[in-house]
C-alpha distance (Angstrom), angle and dihedral (degrees) to the residues before:
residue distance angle dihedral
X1 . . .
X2 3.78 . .
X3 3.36 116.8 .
X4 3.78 97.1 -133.8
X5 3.83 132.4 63.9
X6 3.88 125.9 -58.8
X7 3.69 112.9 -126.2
X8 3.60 82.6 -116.2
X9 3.79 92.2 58.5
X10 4.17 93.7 42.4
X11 4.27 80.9 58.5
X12 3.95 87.7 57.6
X13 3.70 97.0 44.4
X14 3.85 84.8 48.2
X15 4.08 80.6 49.6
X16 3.97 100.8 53.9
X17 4.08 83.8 33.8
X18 4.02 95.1 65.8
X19 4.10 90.1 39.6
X20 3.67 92.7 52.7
X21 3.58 94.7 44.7
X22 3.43 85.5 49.7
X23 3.82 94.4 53.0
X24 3.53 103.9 54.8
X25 4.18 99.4 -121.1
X26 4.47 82.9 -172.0
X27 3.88 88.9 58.2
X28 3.74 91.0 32.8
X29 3.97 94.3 47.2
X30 4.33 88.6 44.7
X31 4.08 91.4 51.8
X32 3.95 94.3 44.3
X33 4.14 84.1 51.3
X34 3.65 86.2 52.5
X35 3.47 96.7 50.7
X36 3.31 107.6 -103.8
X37 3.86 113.5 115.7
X38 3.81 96.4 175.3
X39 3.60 98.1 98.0
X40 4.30 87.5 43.3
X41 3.56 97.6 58.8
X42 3.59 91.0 50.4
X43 3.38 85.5 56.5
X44 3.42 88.9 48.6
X45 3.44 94.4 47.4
X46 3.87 97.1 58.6
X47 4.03 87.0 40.3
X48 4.22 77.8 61.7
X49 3.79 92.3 54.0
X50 3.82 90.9 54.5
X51 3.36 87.5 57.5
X52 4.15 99.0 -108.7
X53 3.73 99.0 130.2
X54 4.06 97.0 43.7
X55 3.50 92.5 51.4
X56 3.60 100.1 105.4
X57 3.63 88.0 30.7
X58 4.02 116.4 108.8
X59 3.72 115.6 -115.5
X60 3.50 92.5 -118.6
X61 3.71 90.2 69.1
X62 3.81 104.5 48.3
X63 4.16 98.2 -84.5
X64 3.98 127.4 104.8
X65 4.10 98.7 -111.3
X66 3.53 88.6 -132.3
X67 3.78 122.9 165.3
X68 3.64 137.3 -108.9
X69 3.69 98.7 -94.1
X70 4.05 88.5 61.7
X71 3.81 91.3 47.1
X72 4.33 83.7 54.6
X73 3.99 90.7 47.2
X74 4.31 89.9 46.0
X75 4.29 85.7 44.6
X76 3.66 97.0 52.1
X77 3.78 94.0 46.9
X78 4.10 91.5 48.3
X79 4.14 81.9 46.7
X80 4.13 91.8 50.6
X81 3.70 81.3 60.4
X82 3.60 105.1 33.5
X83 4.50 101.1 -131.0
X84 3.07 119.1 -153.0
X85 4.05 121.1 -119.0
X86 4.09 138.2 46.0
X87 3.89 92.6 -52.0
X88 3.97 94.1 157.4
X89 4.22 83.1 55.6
X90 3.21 108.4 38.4
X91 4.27 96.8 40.5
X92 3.37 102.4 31.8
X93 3.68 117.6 15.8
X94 3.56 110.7 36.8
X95 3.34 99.0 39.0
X96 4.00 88.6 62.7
X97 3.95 94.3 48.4
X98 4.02 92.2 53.0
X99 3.78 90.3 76.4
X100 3.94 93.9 151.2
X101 3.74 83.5 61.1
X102 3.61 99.3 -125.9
X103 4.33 105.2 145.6
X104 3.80 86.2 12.4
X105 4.18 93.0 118.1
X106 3.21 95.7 34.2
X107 3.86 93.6 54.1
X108 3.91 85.7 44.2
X109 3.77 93.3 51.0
X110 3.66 87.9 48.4
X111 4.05 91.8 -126.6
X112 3.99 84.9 120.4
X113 4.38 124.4 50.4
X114 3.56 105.5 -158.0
X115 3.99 132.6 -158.5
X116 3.80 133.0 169.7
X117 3.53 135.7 -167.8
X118 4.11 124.2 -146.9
X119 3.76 111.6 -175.2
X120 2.89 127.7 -126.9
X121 3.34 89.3 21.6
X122 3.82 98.5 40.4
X123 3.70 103.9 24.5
X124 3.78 89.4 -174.9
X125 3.78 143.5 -1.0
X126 3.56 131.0 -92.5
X127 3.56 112.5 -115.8
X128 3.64 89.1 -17.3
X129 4.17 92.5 161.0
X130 3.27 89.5 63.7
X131 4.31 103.9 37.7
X132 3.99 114.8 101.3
X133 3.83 88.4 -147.5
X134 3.85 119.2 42.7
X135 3.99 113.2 -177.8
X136 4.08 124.3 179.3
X137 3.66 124.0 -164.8
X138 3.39 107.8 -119.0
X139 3.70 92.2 172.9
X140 2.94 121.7 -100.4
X141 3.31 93.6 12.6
X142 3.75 131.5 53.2
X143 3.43 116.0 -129.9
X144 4.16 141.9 -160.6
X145 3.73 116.5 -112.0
X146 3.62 138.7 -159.6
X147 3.40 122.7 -162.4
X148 3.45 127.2 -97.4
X149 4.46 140.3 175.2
X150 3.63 105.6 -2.4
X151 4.07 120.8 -129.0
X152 3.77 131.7 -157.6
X153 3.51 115.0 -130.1
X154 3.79 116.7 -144.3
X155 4.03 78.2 -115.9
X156 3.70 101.8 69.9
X157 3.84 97.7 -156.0
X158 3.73 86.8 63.8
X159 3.91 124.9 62.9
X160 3.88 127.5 -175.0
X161 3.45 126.0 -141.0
X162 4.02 138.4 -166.4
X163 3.78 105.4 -112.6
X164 4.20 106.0 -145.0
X165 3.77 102.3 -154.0
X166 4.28 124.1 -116.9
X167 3.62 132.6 -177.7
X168 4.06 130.3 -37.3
X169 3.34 115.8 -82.8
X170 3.66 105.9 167.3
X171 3.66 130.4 17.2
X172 4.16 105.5 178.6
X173 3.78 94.7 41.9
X174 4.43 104.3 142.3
X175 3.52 90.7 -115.8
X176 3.49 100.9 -173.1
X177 3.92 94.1 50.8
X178 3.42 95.0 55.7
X179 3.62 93.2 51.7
X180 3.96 92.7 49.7
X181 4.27 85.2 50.5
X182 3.74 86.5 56.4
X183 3.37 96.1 47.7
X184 4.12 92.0 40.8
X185 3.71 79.1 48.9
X186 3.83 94.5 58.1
X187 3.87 97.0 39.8
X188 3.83 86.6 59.0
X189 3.70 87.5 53.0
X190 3.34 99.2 57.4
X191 3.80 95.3 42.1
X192 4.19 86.8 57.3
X193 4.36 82.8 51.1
X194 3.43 93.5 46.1
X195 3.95 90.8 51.5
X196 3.71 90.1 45.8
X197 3.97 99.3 50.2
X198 3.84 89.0 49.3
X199 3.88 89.6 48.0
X200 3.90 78.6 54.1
X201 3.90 100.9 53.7
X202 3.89 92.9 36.2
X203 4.12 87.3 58.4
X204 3.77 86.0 39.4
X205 3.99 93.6 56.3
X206 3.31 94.1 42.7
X207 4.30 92.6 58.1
X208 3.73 105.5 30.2
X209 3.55 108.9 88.5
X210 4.01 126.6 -157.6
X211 3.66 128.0 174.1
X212 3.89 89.7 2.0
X213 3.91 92.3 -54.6
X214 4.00 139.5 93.1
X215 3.92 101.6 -104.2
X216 4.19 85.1 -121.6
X217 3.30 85.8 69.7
X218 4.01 92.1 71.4
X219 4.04 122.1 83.3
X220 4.05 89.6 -125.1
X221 3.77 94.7 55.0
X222 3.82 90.9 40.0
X223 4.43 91.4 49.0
X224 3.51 86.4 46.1
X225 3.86 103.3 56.1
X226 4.22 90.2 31.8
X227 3.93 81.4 63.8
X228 3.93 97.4 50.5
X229 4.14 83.3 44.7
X230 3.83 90.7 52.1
X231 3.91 87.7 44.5
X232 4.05 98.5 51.0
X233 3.93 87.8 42.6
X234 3.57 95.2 49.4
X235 3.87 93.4 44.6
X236 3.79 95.9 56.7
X237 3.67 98.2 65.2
X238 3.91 92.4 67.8
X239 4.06 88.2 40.8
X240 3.85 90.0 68.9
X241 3.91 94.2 25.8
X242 4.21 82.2 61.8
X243 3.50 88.6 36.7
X244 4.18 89.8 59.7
X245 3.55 89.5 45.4
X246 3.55 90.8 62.9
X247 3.42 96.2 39.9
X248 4.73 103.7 118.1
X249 3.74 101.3 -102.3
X250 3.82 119.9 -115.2
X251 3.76 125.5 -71.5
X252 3.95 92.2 -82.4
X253 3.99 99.4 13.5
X254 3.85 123.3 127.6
X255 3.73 106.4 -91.1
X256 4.13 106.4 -105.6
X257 3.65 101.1 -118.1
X258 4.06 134.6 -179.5
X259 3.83 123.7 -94.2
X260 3.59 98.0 179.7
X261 3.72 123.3 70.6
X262 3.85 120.4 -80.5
X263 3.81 138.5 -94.4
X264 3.82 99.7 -98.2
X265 3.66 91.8 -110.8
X266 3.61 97.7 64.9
X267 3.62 96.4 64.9
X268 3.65 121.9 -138.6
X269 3.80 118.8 -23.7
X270 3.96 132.9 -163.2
X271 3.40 112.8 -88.1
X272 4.14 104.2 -121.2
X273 4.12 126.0 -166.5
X274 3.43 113.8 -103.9
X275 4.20 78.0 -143.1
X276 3.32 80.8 74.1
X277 3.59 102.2 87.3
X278 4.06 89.2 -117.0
X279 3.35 130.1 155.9
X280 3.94 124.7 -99.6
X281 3.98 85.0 -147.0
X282 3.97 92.5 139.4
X283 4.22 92.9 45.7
X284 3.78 81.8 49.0
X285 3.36 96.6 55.9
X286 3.69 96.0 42.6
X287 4.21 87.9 53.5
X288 4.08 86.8 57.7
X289 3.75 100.7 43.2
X290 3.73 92.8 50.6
X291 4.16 89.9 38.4
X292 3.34 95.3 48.2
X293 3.85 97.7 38.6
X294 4.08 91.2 47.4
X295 4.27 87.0 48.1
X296 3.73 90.7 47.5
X297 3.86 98.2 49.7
X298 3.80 91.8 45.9
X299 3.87 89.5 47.7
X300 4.27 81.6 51.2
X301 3.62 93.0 49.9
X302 3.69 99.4 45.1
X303 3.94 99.7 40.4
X304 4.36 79.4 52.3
X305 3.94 90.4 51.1
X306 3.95 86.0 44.1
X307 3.82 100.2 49.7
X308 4.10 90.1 38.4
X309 3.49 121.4 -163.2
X310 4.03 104.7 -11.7
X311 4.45 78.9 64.6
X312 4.06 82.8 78.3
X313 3.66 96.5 53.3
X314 3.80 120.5 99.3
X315 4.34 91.4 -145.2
X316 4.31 84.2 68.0
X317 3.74 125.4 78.5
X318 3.84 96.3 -128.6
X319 3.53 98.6 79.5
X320 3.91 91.7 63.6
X321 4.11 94.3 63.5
X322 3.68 85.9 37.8
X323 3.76 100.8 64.5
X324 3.76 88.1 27.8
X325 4.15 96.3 53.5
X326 4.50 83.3 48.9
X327 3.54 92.3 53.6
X328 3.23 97.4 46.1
X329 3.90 104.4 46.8
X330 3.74 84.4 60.0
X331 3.69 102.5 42.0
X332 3.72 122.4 83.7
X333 3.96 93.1 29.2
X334 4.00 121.6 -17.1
X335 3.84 114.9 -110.0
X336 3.84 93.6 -106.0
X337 3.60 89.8 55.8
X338 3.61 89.8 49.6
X339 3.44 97.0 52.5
X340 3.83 93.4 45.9
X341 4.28 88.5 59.3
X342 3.95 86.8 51.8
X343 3.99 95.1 44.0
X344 3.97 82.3 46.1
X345 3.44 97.6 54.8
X346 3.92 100.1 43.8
X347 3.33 90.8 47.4
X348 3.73 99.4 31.6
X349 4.32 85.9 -142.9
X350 3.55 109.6 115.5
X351 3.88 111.7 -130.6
X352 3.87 105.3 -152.9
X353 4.18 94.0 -174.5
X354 4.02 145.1 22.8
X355 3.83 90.4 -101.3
X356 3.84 91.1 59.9
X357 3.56 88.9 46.4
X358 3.65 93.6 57.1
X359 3.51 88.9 39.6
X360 3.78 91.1 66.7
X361 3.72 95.5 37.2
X362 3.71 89.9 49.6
X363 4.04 85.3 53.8
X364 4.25 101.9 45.8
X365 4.16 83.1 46.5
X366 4.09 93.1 56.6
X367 3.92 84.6 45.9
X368 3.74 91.8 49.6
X369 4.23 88.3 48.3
X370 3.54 95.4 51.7
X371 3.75 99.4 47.0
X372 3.84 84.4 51.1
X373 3.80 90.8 48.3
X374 3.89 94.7 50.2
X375 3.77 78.9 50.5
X376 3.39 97.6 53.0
X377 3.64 99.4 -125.3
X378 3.73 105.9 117.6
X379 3.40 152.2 -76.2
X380 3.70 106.5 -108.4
X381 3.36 140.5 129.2
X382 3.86 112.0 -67.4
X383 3.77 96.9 -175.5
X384 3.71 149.6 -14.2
X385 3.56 97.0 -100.5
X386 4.26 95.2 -176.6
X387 3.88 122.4 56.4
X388 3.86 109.1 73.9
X389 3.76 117.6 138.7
X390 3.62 102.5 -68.8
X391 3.40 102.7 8.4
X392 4.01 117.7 118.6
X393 3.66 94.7 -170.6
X394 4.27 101.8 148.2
X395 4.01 108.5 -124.1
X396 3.70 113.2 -129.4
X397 3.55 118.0 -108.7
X398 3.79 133.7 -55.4
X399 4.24 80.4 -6.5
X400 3.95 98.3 160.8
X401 3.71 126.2 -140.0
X402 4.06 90.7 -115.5
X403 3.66 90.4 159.6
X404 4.09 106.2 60.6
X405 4.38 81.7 31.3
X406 4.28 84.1 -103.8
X407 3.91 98.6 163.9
X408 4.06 92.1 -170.5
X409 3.33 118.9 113.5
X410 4.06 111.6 -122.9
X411 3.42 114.3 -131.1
X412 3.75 129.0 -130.7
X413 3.64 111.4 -76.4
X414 3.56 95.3 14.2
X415 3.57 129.8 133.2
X416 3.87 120.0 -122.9
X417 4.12 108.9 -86.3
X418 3.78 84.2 -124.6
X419 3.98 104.8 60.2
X420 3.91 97.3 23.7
X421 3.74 85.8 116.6
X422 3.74 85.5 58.1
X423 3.83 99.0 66.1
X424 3.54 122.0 134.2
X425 3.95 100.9 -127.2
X426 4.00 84.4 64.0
X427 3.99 115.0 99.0
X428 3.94 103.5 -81.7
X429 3.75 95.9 -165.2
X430 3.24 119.8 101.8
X431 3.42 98.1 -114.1
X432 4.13 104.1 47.4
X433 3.86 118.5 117.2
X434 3.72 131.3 -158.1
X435 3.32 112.6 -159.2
X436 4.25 116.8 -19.8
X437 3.54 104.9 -50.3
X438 3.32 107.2 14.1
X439 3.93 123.7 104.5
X440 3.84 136.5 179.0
X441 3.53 140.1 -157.2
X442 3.99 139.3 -148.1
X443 4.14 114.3 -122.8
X444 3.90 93.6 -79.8
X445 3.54 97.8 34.0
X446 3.56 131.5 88.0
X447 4.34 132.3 -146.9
């Protein structure tokens, strides 16, 4: 399978392109922040009739069946436009835990919004005051929820609620596939956001004008948005390479399974040899979610430094994909925790903590030196080991930011430009703010 869209697939996204256009996601997005969701389910109402929200859904219960590679297409177009509501849940995620069918047309029909929560995972559920059907994982069951305490997200189109568990409605649900949809689901999104905010700075550069020229006529502005380009491309390769790993094996096939240790929600899982011939779906997954989350935020940060100060103000379009593209990177599984399940895997040594993770960095970099010493090609630097989200490990001196094409030196003791948000002496709650509109989570925790 290639791992890019069928022509067939670019036709949808066309599709669900016009009828958001159409819709007016800004106006949409605004009203749903308000509090009134009237105007977002009718948007969700006519995503239903294009066939978004039965996607996942099996034929047999009003949806199309298709596969996972569709539901990445239909994601990245809802991110380019930034919908409102719990579209990871109620597309992707829910759908595949309800496997005695029960909601299944009415999600498909798009009479019913769904959302979920799966602590620790999933702390609490996106727009969960507003869903029709609220599920927790109570593993390994899968249980009704009501809503509980409402949270503001540091994205104020989304809101997070406490989910109070009910009764058991399914006991057999695959757990840990659902959870790597939803998080397929969100790495999608934030691929579509990233595409749209450098769309933004590219039109930007081409119509502000300083010292008699567009800005994207200077080398700066030009490096800048080449490197958010080179990001997004390189990020959707492992979208669609997770996306096939997903994909429901052939009538007769060997049933994909995951290596690598489990989203915490899923419980414990058998441990399977990679010998096997299995499937590295979950490692997959974990590559695009922290590709696609890293290419998104640099695509937020550089479209901000582009637009300048009017990218603050609430009256411009920016901000949306900019609260949006934070939330997201940490929902669904923060980027350390991410890169922990991939180091995991490939190594097959679980690291439990930040310091192990350095640890291991710190000991594949001295291997990398001294082969290119016994080479004769150098001694320097092959990596910035510290900086991961979460990880206050200082940078040694005058270390530059190569990789996001930051030319400032980094002090001693400071942390990496990119992750300084990520710093442990920030509030790790879940519901701590720095600053208006900006929120941070503990380890487990998300927005």
């Amino acid at each position: 399978m290639r791992l890019a869209p069928s022509e067939e697939q670019r036709r949808f996204a066309d599709v669900l392109d016009m009828l958001l256009t159409r819709a007016d996601p800004a106006a949409v997005s605004a009203a749903w922040a308000a509090g009134d969701i009237t105007p977002g389910r009718r948007l969700w109402a006519a995503l239903a009739d294009a066939g978004v929200t039965g996607l996942l859904v099996p034929e047999r219960f009003g949806g199309l069946g298709a596969g996972t590679d569709d539901l990445v297409v239909a994601c990245e177009v809802l991110g380019r436009h930034a919908v409102p509501g719990p579209v990871a849940e109620s597309v992707a995620a829910v759908p595949t835990l309800l496997v005695s069918g029960r909601w299944l047309p009415e999600l498909a029909s798009g009479r019913i919004l769904a959302s979920m929560a799966a602590p620790p995972l999933l702390p609490f559920a996106a727009d969960g005051d507003v869903a029709d059907l609220l599920l927790i994982i109570d593993t390994p069951a899968v249980r009704t929820g009501s809503p509980g305490a409402v949270h503001h997200s540091l994205d104020a189109v989304r809101r997070l609620a406490d989910v109070i568990p009910g009764e058991i409605v399914e006991t057999g649900a695959p757990i840990q596939r659902a959870l790597d949809l939803g998080t397929l689901a969100c790495a999608a999104q934030l691929l579509g956001a990233g595409h749209t905010l450098l769309s933004m700075a590219v039109e930007h550069a081409k119509t502000r004008t300083q010292f008699g020229r567009p800005i994207g006529a200077f080398q700066a502005v030009r490096h800048q948005l080449a490197d958010v380009a080179v990001a997004l491309a390189f990020a959707r390769p492992l979208l669609y390479a997770a996306a096939v790993a997903l994909a429901d094996p052939a009538p007769g096939a060997t049933t994909p399974a995951h290596t690598g240790p489990p989203h915490p929600a899923a419980g414990p899982t058998r441990d399977l040899s990679r010998a096997a011939g299995m499937s590295h779906a979950g490692r997959d997954v974990s590559a695009a979610k922290v590709a696609c989350g890293e290419a998104a935020l640099l695509a937020a940060r550089t479209a901000l430094q582009v637009h300048g100060a009017i990218g603050y103000t609430r009256e411009h379009g920016l901000g949306r994909y900019l609260t949006r593209v934070r939330a997201l990177h940490l929902s669904w599984g923060t980027p350390d925790w991410h890169r922990r399940r991939i180091l995991t895997e490939l190594t097959g040594t679980a690291v439990e903590d930040p310091a192990g993770l350095h640890r291991c960095l710190n000991g594949v970099e001295t291997a990398v030196r001294a082969s290119r010493e016994l080479a004769g090609t150098g001694t320097g630097p092959v990596w910035t080991v510290g900086g991961t989200a979460g990880d206050p490990t200082p940078q040694p001196e005058s270390r530059l930011s190569v990789r996001h094409g930051d030319p400032t030196p980094q002090p001693e003791s400071r942390l990496s430009v990119r992750h300084r948000e990520d710093a442990a002496v920030w509030p790790r709650d879940g519901r701590g703010a720095v600053g208006p509109g900006v929120g941070r989570t503990g380890e487990k925790g998300f927005e």
